[in-house]
C-alpha positions as CSV (number, residue, x, y, z in Angstrom):
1,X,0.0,0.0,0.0
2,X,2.9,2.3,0.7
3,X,3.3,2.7,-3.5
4,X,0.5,4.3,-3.4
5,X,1.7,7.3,-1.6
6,X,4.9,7.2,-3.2
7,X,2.7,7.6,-6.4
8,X,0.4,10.5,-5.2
9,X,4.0,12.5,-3.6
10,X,5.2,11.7,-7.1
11,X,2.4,13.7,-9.2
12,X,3.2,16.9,-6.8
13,X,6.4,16.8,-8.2
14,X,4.4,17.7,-11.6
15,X,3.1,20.7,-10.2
16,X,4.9,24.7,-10.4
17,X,7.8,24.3,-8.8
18,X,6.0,27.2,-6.5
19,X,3.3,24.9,-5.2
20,X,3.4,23.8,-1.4
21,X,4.5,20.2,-1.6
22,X,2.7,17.6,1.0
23,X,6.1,15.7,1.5
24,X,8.0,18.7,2.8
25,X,5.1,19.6,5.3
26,X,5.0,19.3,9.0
27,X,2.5,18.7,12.0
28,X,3.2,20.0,15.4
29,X,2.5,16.1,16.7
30,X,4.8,13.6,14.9
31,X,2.1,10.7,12.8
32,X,2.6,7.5,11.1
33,X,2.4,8.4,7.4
34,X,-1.0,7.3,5.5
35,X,-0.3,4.4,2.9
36,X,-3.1,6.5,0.3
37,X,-2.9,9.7,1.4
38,X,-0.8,12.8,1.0
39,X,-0.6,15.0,4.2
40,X,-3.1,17.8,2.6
41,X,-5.5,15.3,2.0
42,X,-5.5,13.9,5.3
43,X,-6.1,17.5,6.8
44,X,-9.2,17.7,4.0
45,X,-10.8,14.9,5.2
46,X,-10.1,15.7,9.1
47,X,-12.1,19.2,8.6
48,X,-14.8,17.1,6.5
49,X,-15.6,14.6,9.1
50,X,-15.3,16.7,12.4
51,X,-18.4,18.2,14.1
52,X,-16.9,21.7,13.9
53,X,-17.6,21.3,9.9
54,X,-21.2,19.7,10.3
55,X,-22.4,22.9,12.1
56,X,-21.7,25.1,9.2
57,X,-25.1,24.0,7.8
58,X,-27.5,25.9,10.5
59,X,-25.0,29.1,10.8
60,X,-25.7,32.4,9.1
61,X,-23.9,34.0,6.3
62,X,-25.8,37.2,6.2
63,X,-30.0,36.8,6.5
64,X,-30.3,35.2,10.2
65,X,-32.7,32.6,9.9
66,X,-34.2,32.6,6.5
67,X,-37.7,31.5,5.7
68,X,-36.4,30.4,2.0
69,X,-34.7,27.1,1.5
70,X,-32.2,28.4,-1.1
71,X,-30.1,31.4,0.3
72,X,-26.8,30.4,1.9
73,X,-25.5,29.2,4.8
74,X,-22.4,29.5,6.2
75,X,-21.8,25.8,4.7
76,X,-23.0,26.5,1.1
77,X,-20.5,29.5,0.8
78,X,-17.7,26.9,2.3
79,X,-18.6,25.0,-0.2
80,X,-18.9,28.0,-3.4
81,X,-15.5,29.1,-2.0
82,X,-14.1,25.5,-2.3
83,X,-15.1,25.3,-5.7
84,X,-13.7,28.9,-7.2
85,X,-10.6,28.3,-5.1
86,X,-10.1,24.8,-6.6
87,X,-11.0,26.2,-10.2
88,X,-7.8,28.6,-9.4
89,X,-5.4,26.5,-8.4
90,X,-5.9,23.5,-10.8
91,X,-5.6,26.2,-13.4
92,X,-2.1,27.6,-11.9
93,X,-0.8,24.2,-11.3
94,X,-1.0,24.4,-8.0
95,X,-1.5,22.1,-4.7
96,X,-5.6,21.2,-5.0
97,X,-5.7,18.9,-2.1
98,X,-3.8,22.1,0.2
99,X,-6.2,24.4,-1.1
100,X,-9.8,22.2,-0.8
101,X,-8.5,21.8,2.8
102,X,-8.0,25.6,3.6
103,X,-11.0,26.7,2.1
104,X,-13.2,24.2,4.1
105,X,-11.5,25.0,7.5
106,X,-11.5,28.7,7.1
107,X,-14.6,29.5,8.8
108,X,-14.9,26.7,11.3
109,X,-14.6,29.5,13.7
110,X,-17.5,31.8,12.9
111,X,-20.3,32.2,15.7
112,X,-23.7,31.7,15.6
113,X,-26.1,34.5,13.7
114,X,-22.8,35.5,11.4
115,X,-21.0,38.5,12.0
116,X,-23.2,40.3,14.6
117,X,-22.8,37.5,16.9
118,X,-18.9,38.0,16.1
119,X,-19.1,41.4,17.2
120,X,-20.9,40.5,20.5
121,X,-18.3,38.2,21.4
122,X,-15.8,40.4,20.7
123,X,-17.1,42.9,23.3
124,X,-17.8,40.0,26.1
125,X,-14.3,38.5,25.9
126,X,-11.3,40.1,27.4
127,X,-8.7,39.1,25.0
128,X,-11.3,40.0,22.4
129,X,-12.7,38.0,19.2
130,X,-12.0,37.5,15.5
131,X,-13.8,34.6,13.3
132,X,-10.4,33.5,12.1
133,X,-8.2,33.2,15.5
134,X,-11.3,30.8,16.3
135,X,-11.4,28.9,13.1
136,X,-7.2,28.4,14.2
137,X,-8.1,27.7,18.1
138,X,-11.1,25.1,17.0
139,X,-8.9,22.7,14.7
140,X,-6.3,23.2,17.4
141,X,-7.3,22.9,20.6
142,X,-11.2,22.3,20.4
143,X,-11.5,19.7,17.9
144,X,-11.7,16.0,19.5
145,X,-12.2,16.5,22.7
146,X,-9.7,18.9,23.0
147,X,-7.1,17.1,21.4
148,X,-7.1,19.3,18.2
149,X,-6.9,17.9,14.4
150,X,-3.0,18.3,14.2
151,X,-3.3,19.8,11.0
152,X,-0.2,20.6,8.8
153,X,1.4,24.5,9.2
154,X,0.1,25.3,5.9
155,X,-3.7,24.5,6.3
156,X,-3.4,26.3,9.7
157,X,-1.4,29.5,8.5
158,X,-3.9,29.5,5.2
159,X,-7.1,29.3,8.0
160,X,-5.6,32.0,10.2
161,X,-4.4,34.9,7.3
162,X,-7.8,34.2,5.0
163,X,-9.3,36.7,6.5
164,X,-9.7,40.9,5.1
165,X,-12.8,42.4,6.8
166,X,-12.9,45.7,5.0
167,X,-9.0,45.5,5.0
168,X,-6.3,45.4,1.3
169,X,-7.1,42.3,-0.6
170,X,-3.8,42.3,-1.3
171,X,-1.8,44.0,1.2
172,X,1.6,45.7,0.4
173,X,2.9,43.9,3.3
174,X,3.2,40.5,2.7
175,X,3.5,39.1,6.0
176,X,-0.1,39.4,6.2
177,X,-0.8,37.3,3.2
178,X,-0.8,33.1,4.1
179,X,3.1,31.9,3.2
180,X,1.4,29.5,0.4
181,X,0.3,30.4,-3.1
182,X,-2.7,28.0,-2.1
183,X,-3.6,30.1,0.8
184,X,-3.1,33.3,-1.5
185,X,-5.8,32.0,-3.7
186,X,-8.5,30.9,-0.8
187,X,-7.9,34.5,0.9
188,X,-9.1,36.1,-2.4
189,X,-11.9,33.4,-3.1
190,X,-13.1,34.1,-0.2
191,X,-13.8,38.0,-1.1
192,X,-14.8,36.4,-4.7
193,X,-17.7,33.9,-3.2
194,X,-19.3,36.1,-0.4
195,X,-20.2,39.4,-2.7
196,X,-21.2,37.5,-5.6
197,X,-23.4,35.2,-3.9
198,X,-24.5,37.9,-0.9
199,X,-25.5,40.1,-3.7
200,X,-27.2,36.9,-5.4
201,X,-29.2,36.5,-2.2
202,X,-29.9,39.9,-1.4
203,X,-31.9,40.1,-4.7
204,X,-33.5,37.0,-4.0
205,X,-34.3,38.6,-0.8
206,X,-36.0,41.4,-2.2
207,X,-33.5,44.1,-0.8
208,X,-32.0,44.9,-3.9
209,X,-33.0,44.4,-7.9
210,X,-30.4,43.9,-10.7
211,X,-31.0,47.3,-11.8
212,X,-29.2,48.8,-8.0
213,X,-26.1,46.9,-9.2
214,X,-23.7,49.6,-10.0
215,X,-23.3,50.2,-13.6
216,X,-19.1,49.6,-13.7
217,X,-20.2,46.7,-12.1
218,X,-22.3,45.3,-14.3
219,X,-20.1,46.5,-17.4
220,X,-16.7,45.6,-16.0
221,X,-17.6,42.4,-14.2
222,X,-20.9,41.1,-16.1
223,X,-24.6,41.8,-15.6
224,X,-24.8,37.8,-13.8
225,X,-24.0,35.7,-10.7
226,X,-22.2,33.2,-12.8
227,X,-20.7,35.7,-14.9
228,X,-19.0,37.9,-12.8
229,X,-17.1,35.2,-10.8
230,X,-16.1,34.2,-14.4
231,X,-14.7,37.1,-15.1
232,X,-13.2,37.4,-11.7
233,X,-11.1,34.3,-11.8
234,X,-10.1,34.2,-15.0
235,X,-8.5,38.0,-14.4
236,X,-6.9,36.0,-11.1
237,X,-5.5,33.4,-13.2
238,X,-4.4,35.8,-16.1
239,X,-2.4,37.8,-13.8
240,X,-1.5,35.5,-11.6
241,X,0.5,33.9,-14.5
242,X,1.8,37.4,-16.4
243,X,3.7,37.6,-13.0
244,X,5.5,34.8,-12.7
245,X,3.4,33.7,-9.5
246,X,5.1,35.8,-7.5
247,X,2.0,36.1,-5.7
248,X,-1.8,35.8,-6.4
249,X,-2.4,38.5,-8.5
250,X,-6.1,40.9,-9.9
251,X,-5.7,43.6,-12.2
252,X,-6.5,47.1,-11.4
253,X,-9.7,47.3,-12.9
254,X,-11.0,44.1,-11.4
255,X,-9.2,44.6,-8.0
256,X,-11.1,48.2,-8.1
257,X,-14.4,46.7,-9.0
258,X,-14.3,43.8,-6.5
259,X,-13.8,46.1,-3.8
260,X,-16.4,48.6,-4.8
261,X,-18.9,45.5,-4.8
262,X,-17.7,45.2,-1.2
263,X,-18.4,48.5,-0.4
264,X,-21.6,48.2,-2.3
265,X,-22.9,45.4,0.1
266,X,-22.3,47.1,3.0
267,X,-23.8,50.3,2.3
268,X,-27.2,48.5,0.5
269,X,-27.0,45.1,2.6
270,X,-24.9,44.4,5.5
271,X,-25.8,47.9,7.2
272,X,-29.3,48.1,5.9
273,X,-31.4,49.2,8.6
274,X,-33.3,45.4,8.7
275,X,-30.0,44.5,9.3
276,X,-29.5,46.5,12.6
277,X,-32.9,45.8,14.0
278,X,-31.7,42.3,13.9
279,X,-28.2,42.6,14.9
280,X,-30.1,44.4,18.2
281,X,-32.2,41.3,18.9
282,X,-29.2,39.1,18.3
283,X,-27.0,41.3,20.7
284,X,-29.7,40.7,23.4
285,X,-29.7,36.3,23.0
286,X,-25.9,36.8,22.8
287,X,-25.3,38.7,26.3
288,X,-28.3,37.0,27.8
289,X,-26.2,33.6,27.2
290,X,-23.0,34.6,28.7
291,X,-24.6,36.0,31.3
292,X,-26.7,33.0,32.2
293,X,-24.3,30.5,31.6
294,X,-21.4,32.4,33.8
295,X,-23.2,33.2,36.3
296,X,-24.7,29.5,36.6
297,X,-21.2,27.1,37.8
298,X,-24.0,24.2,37.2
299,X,-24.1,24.8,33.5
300,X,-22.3,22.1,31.7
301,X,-19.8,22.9,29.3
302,X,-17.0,21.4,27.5
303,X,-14.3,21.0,30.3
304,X,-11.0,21.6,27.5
305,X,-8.5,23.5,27.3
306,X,-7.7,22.8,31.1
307,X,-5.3,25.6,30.8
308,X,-8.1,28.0,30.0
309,X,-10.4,30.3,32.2
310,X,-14.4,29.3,32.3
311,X,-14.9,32.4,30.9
312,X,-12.9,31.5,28.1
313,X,-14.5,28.1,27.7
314,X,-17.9,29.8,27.6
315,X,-17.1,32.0,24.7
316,X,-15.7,28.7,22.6
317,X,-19.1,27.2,23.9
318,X,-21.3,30.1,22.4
319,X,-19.2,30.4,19.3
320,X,-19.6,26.7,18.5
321,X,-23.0,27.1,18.8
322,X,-25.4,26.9,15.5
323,X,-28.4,29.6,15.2
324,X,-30.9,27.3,16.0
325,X,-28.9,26.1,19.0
326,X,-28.2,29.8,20.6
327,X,-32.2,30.4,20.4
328,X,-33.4,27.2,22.0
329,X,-30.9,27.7,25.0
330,X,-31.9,31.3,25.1
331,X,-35.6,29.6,25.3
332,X,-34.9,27.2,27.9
333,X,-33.1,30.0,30.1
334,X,-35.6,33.3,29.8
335,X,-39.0,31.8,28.9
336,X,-41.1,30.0,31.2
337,X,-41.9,26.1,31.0
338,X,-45.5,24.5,30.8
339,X,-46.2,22.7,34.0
340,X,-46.8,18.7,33.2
């Protein structure tokens, strides 16, 4: 069986001499080799199967608990993202397996009700809270009972640096960009998936028509859903290769537009007033939670990392949780119970 892996580390050797290799990487605890899989595919299927992963499906990605079957989750963008960052790389000649694996563990961290619960949580702890130091602290210290999934240093650098906010794409300081070409590419997928198919859903929604679009938008990018992240990773790819992959590369034009998009969505969408009203109500369950649970000793949660505070443990409790999960505990605790 060991030919096997000899035969999948000897196809990586047919990739740009740029790509990250799965033979040169490294975990932080020592394992027996797989006999029929690479390293990066071991991390894949370690995010795939853990619980963290599963969750994704009742988290929000923008519109907290939608009525309508088809607008995403925090799971279907995982997925979206997956797909545009594998379209990348295959075309570069680049590591696949390293770059399926990033995408899927880069929000493994997000809290319930999307990025209002992340705010919330960044007020309540001390050391404060970002989606993508979780993502990092869930596959390696939460995952398995606190054992952690022992990932490889370039799936955990690519989770922890995919992140921009309203931050450069690409940053003149590279330090801030993940040390892998693969990571590069899931780090500006990201950005490519969430305003294409945000926008997508906030139409379906009703919140915006096609017509609000911005008109460099539609003319530079395309009028479509599927056509804009055409355009948009074919640009990547096209520069990309005109320099040398140096580094994952836009062009001006697209670069400009992308971020105007952004900028679009949270003037139109993100910020809408609906949106606040919500974020309010979601503030409330939030608070109400840690409140309850740390002022209850009784309350049972997850007793890993030992070497953490209960406070601490609390916040990874609530930011594990999915929506549907926050508001039947936030039930349980503030509403009364029918008497049986």
């Amino acid at each position: 069986m060991k030919e096997i892996r000899n035969i999948l580390n000897a196809r990586e050797t047919l990739l740009h001499a740029k790509a990250a290799k799965s033979l040169f990487s490294r975990r932080e605890r020592p394992e027996t080799p797989s006999p029929v899989r690479t390293e990066f595919q071991r991390d894949r299927d370690r995010i795939l199967h853990c619980k963290s992963f599963r969750r994704l499906k009742h988290k929000t990605q923008v519109f907290i608990a939608p009525e309508g079957d088809h607008y995403r989750t925090r799971l279907t963008h995982t997925l979206e993202l997956s797909q545009i960052s594998r379209t990348i790389a295959r075309a570069l000649n680049l590591n696949e397996d390293l770059t399926e694996a990033i995408a899927l563990g880069h929000d493994l961290g997000h809290t319930p009700f999307g990025h209002a619960g992340e705010s919330v949580l960044n007020e309540l702890s001390p050391d404060g809270f970002r989606h993508y130091e979780q993502s990092l602290r869930v596959v390696e210290k939460l995952e398995y009972d606190g054992k952690g999934l022992n990932l490889t240093a370039e799936v955990r650098n690519g989770i922890l640096k995919h992140s921009k906010g309203m931050g450069p794409v690409l940053p003149e300081d590279r330090d801030r960009l993940p040390f892998t070409l693969e990571g590069q590419i899931v780090r500006i997928s990201d950005l490519i998936a969430y305003v294409n198919h945000d926008l997508d859903d906030a139409v379906r929604a009703g919140i915006l028509s096609e017509s609000d679009i911005p008109a460099s938008n539609q003319r530079i990018l395309g009028k479509k859903f599927a056509k804009r992240i055409d355009t948009i990773v074919i640009d990547v790819i096209r520069e990309t290769l005109r320099d040398g992959l140096d580094h994952i590369s836009l062009s001006e034009d697209i670069h400009q537009e992308l971020l105007s998009l952004r900028m679009f969505l949270f003037d139109h969408v993100y910020r809408q007033e609906e949106r606040r009203t919500e974020n309010e109500k979601v503030r409330h369950i939030m608070q109400t939670l840690f409140e309850r649970i740390i002022c209850n000793p009784q309350f049972s949660i997850q007793p890993y990392p030992e070497d953490d505070s209960r406070e601490r443990r609390i916040i990874d409790f609530i930011a594990g949780m999915t929506d549907r999960f926050a508001l039947q505990t936030f039930q349980r605790m503030v509403l009364p119970h029918y008497f049986s």
